[in-house]
N, C-alpha and C positions, 0 to 999 in steps of 0.2 A: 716746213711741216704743214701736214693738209691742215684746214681749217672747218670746221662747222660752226652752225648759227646758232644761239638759242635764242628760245622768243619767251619775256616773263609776263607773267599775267598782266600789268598794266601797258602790252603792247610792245615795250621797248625791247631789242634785239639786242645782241653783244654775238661778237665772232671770238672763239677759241679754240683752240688745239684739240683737234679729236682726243679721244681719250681722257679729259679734263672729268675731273667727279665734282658731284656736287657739291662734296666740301671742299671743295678750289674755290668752286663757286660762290660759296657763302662765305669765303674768306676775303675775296676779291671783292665782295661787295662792303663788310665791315666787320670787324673785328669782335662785336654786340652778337652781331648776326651769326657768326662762326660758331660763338662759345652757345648760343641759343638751339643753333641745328641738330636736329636731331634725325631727317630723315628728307627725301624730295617726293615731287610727283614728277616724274618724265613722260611726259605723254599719256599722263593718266593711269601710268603705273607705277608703283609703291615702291621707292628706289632707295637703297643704300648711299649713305653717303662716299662709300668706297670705291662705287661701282663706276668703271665707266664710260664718257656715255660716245657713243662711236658716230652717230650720224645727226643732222639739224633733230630738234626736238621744241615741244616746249614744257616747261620748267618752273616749276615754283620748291621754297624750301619752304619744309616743314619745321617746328616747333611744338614743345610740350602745348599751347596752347591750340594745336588743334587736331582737338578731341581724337576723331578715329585714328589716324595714325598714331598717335600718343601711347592709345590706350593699348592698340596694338604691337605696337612694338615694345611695351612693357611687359605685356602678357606674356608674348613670344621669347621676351629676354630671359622671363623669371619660370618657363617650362624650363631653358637650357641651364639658368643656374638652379633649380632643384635637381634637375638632374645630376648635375655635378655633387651637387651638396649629397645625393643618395649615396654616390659610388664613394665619396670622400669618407662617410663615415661606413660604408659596406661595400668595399673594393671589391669585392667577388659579384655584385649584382650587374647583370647585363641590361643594359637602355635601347627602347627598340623607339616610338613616335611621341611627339608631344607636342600638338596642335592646338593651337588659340579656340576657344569656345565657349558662345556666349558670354559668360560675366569676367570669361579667365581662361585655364588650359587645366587638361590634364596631361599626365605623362605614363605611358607604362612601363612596367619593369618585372623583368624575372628572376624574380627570389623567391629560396623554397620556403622562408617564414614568412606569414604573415605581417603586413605593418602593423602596427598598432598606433594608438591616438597618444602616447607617450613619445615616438617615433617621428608623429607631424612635429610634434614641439622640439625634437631636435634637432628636426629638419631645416625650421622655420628658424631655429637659430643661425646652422651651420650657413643658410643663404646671405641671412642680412651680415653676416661677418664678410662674406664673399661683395656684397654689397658697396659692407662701409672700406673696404680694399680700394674702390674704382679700379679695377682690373681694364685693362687693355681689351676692347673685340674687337678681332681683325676675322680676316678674310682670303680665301683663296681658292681659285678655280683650276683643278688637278685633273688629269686626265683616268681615265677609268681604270685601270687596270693599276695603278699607283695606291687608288682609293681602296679599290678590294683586297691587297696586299695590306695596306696597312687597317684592315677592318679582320680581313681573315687572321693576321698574326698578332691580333689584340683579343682574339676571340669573340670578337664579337657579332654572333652569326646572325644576330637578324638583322645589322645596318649590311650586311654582307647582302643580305634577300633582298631587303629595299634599296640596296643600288642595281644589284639586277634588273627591278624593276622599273629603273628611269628612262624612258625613252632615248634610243642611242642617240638622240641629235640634241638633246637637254645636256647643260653645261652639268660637272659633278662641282657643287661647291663647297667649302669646307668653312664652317664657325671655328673661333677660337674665342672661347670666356675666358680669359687669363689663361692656362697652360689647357684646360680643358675642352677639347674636341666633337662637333657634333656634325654629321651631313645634315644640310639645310639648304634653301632654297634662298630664307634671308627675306627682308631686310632685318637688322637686327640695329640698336643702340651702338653708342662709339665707345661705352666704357661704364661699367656695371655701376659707376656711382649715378648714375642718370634715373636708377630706378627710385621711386620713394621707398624707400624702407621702412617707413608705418601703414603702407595700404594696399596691404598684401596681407591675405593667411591663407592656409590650408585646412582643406573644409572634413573632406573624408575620401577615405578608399572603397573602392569596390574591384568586382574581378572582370578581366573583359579578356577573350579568346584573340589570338592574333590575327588580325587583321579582319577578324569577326568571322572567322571558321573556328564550330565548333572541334575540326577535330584536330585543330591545331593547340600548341602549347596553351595552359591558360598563364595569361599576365597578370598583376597587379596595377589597378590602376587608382594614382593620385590626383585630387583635383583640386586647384585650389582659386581664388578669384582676386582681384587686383585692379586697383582703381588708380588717376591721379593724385588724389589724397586723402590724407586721414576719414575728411567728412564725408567721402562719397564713400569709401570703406565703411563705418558706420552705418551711413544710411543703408544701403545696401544688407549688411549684416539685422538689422533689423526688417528691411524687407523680408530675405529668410527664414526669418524668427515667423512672423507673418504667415507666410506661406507655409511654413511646416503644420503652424496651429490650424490652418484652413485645408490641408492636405485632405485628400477625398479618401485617401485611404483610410488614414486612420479615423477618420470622422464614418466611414461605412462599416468599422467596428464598433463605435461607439453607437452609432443608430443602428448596428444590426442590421444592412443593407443588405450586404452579399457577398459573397466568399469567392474567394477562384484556388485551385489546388492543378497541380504536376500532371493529375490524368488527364486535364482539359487546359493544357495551358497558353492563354489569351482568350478566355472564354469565360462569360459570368455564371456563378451560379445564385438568382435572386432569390432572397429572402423574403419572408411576408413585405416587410417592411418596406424594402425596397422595391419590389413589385409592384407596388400599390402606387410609389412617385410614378412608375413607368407607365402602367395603365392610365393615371389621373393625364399625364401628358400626353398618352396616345388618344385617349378621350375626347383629350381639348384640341387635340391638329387634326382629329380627325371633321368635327363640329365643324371648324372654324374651313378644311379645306371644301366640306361638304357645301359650306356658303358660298364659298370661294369658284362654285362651279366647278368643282372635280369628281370625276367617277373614280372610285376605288377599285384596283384589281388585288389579284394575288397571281404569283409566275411560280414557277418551278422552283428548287432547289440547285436541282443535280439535272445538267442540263449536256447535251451528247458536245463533243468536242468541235461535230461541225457548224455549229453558229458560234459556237466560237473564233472558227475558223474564217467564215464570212463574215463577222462584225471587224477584224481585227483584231481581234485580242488573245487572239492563240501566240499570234506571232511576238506581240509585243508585250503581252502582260503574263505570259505561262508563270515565269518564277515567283508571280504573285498567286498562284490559285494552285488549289487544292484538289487533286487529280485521283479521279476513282476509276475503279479499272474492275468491270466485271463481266463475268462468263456468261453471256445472253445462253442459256438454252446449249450449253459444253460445245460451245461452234469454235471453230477451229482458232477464231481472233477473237480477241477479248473485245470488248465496246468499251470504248475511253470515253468517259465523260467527267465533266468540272462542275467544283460549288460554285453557284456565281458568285464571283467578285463584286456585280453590279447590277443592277436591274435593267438598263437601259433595253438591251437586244433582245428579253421578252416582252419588253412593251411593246417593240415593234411589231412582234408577233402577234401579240393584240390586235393591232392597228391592223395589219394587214388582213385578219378574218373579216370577208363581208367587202363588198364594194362602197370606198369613200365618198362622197361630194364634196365639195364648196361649202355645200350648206353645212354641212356635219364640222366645221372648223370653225376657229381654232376649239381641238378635244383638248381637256385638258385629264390624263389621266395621273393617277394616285398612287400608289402603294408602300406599305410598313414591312419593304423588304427585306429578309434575313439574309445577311450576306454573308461571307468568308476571304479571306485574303491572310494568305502567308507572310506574318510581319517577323522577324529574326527574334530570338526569346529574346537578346538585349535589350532590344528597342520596345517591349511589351511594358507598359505602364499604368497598374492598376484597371480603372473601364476607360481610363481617354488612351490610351492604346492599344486594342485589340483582336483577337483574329478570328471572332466574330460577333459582330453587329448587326442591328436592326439602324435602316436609313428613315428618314421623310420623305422618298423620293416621288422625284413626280415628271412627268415630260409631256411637253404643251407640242400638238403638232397642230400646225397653222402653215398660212402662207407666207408671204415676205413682208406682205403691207402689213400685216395684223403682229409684227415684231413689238415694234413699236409700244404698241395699248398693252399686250399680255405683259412686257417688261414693265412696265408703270405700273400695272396693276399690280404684277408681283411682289415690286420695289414695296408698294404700300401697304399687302400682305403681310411680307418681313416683318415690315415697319409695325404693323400694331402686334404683331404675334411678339418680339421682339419688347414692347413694350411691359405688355403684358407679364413676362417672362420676368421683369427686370432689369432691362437694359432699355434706357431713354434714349441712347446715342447707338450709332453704329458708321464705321470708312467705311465707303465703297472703291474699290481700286479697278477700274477700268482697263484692262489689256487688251491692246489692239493687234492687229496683224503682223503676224513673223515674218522675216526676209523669206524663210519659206512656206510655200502657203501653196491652198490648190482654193480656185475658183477665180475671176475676172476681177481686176481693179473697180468696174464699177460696180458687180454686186457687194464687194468689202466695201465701200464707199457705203452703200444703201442701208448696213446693216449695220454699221459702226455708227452713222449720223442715225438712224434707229434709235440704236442703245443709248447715245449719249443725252438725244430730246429726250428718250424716256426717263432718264435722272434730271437730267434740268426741270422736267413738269412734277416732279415728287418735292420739287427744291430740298434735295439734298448735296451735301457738297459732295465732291469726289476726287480722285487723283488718277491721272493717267497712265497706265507701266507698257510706254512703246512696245510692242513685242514681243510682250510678252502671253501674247492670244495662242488658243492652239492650233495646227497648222488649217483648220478646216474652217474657225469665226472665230470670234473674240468674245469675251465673257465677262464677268462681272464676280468680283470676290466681296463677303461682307465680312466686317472684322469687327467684334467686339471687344471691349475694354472689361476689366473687371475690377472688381474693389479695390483691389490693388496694384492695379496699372499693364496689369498682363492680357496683351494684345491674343483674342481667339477666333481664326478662322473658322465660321462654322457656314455660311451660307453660300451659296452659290445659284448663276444662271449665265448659261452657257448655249449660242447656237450652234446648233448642229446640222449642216447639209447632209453629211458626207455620210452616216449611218443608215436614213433612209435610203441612199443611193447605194447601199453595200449590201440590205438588208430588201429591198426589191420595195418600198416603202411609197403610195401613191395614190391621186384620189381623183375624177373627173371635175375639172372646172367648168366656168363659165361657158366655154367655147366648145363642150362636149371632148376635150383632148384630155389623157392623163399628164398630170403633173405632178415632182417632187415635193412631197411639205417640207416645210422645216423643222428640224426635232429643238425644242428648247427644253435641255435639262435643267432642273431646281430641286433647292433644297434648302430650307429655312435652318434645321437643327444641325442635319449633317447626320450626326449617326446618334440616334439615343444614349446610348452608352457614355459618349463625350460628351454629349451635352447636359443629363444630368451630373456629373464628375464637374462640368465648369459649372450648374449651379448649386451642387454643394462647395465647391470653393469658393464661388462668388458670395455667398452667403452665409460663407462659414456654419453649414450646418443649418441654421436657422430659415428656412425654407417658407416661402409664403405661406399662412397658412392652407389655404385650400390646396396647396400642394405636397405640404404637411403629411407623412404617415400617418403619423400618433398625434393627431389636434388636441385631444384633451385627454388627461388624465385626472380621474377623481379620487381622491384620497381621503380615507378617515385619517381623522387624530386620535379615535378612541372607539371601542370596539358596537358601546349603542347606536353609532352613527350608520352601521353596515346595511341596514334596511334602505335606508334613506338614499346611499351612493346607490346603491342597484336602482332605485327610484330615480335619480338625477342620469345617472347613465343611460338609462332606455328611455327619457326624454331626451337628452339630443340625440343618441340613434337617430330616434325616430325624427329628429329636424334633421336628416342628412350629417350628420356629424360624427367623426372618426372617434368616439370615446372608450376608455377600458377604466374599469374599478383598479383599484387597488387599496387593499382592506386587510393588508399583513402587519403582524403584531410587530410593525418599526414605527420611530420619532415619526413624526410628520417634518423633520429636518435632513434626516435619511431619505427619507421620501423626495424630496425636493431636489436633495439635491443629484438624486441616483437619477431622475426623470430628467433633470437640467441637463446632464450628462448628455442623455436621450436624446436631448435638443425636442423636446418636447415643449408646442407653442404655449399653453396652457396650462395649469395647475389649478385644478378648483378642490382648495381642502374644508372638510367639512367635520365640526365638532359637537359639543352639546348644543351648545347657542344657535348655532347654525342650521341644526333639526328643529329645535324649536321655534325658530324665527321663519323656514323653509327657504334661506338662503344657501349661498356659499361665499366662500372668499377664495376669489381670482387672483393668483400672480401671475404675470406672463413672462416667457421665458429673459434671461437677461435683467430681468426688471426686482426691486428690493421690494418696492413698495406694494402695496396690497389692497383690495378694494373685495367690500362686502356689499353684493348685489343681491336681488331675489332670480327664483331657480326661470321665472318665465323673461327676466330683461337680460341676463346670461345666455339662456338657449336662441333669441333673438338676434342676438349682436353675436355672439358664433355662429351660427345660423347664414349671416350674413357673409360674416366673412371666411365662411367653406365654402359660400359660391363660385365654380369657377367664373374667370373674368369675363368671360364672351357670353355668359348667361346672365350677368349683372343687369338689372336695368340701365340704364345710359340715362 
């Protein structure tokens, strides 16, 4: 019998019999070790213990202790035993995908009623009985037309679709959960009692389109999430709790932010209230990029399809944009043009009015672009998912020496805008050149050692992702942390040769010859919309003051008092301060706590003693306790802190 090698992680080889699986292998090694297996790596892919293995390799065996496979293969298990458990207690529902994701898996299914949250609960029964069974999972690889017989005469048409779908040269392989059958790809557990049966639930249903066309059937889809045990089940479960209460959505009903409806849908419509965060923050990027040496433009909208066409992005981002088609003048062809998706290709149009120098670089230009991008209605999530947005966008053209300084400099920009904002920390992930790529080894050498001095001189840490660059430079991602552990992409800086080269983009150097700049795109927020969404999450509502809609609200306790609030209110007006009366014949415990709601920073109520004295007493939001100040050391220390932070004295 032929023979192959394998090589284990501490170096040492063993020759065995082609076709040997890895639970040969982890039998061969010890007996501990067999009953501990739970899954391999062969060459750095995720291997079944059944599977196997045909040529030299190398090979490590997995165990519940580690982690991503673990977790992984428990998810993937308890998609294919809820699915069993659905048809077990509702044989007539058909099971189409159920893929690992995020914290767990969902699964969909086509049934004409409704689940219900009654329904999880018998779900969640009929599994763990399937569970505490230890059921047998096996395995087998069937040829195609075997598979589709017995999918077609079980009825079951949509595994019938997605096997059509598999590439002819992809093996068909078939799961087995105890008697129960699913097409899979695998790897799966060796036998259902492997899974914990306390760190697992099902969270909720929603509805999702098959295979994300609307005009296909809709499915039901279940989701549910799944840990190695009890504790991380728990924690997690209280994560959620967490985050629901920080939710942006319901916190932009509770503050009266902004609404979105059917006739615009992924598109805001703001509120007083919420207008006022969006303007106080365009304000402040505006101030701070005005320091920062940037010229502010404004570009078109609705832009003709042919610079679309010469940027790229006809060909490769159509299905993202938004396409208008109108009658120039009843001429025989219509004129096609697109909302931009992005500002980039009328900057450049910018740039290119007017002959550039040397001297004229690095520009660093601006704009609070309004953008558009067709995102699928599923994937639409309140304002951090939307299909239209305003950006920070901004693009630095320079030469190649000046990469360098404008990257540092930016870095440090972030860095205090960033601060400011909230966020004391930020990864930076550095992605360098792809196997495919267009420009010379040593300009990617010039621009990549660039970038990297430029984070080493901000001394921030960073991490490397080979390859992850786009095929024309390498770029620079920033990731924020939030209150509660949830990692958000919002900043960016990225070079670009390869647009000015597409876009005829150029400027007379030193030597009197034209030369390509370089395009460096940036963006600290990302898009408005997401970015306040992450810091009403991150702050649960409770929002800087000076970022604050509603900073203070003044309240009587009692109806003499009403002179006196219209007096205390158009004092801080007039110190710059967001205030409104309120003088309705409710408690002053009503009051509090309707404005708490609000997430309103401030509460100063005012009663007999408090007209008399020409105080008030201040709670601040979150806060029991209370303090009786006079109306000129109040309007001062608010005063103070509605400054925004780049106006603050230092």
């Amino acid at each position: 019998m032929s023979q192959i090698t394998l090589t284990f992680p501490d170096g040492n080889t063993r020759d065995v019999p082609i076709g040997t699986t890895p639970a040969q292998v982890a039998e061969s090694i010890s007996k501990s070790l067999s009953k501990k297996a739970i899954s391999a790596q062969v060459d750095g892919a995720h291997w079944d213990l059944a599977w196997p293995i045909e040529a030299d390799a190398k090979i490590s065996i997995n165990t519940m202790q580690d982690d991503d496979a673990a977790l992984e293969l428990i998810r993937h298990d308890l998609a294919h035993i809820m699915a069993r458990a659905v048809q077990t207690i509702w044989p007539d529902v058909k099971v189409t995908i159920g893929p690992v994701r995020d914290f767990g898996w969902f699964y969909d299914f086509d049934r004409a009623e409704p689940f219900t949250p009654e329904d999880l609960g018998a779900i969640e029964a009929e599994m763990k009985r399937i569970i505490a069974a230890r059921e047998t999972v096996r395995t087998e690889v069937w040829d195609r037309e075997r598979a589709r017989k017995h999918y077609a005469d079980s009825g079951e048409s949509f595994k019938v679709e997605l096997l059509d779908r598999i590439p002819g040269d992809e093996p068909i392989r078939m799961y087995w959960h105890g008697e129960w059958q699913d097409l899979c790809r695998g790897p799966h557990l060796q036998h259902t009692g492997q899974i914990p049966a306390d760190a697992f639930k099902l969270t909720r249903v929603s509805s999702a389109y098959w295979l994300g066309d609307n005009t296909r059937p809709q499915l039901q889809r279940i989701y549910g999430i799944a840990f190695r045990n009890r504790d991380d089940l728990k924690m997690h479960l209280k994560f959620l709790e967490e985050a629901e209460a920080r939710d942006h959505r319901r916190l932009g009903r509770e503050m009266d932010l902004y609404h979105m409806q059917e006739e615009a849908p992924g598109q805001v419509f703001w509120h007083p209230n919420g207008w006022t965060i969006y303007t106080t923050l365009q304000d402040y990027m505006r101030r701070r990029q005005r320091r920062g040496g940037y010229v502010e433009v404004n570009t078109p909208q609705v832009v003709d399809r042919k610079l679309w066409e010469a940027s790229g992005h006809w060909d490769k981002y159509q299905d993202h944009m938004f396409i208008v088609e109108v009658d120039e003048e009843h001429a025989r062809e219509k004129a096609i043009n697109a909302l931009k998706p992005m500002n980039c290709p009328c900057h450049v149009q910018v740039f290119n009015q007017g002959l550039k120098s040397y001297r004229d670089l690095p520009l660093r230009m601006a704009e609070f672009g309004s953008c558009a991008r067709y995102e699928p209605s599923g994937a639409l999530h309140g304002i951090m998912r939307v299909r239209g947005f305003t950006q920070d966008d901004g693009h630095i053209f320079c030469t190649e020496d000046q990469i360098q300084a404008e990257c540092a400099a930016f870095i440090n920009f972030l860095s205090e805008t960033y601060r400011d904002l909230g966020f004391e920390t930020f990864d930076i992930a550095f992605a360098t050149r792809p196997e495919k790529r267009v420009g010379s080894d040593e300009s990617w050498d010039h621009v990549e050692g660039a970038l990297e001095a430029a984070i080493k001189s901000t001394g921030n840490p960073y991490r490397v992702e080979e390859g992850d660059g786009a095929f024309y430079g390498p770029k620079l991602d920033f990731y924020l942390t939030d209150a509660i552990g949830r990692v958000w992409q919002c900043g960016t800086f990225q070079v670009d040769p390869n647009l000015p080269e597409r876009l005829g983009a150029s400027y007379i150097g030193e030597d009197g010859n034209k030369h390509r700049p370089y395009m460096l795109h940036r963006a600290v927020l990302g898009s408005f919309e997401r970015f306040i969404g992450i810091l009403i999450e991150n702050s649960a509502g409770k929002l800087p003051f000076w970022l604050a809609p509603r900073q203070v609200v003044v309240a009587s306790i009692v109806s003499e008092a009403d002179d006196y609030v219209a007096e205390v209110v158009e004092a801080l007006t007039k110190a710059g301060i967001r205030a409104e009366a309120d003088i309705r014949n409710e408690k002053i415990n009503y009051k509090v706590r309707e404005h708490s709601l609000g997430k309103v920073p401030a509460i100063l109520a005012i009663g007999r003693q408090e007209v008399e004295d020409r105080t008030v007493t201040l709670r601040r939001l979150g806060e029991k306790a209370t303090q009786v100040i006079s109306l000129d050391e109040v309007t001062a220390a608010l005063s103070a802190e509605a400054t925004p932070p780049d106006l603050r004295q230092k």
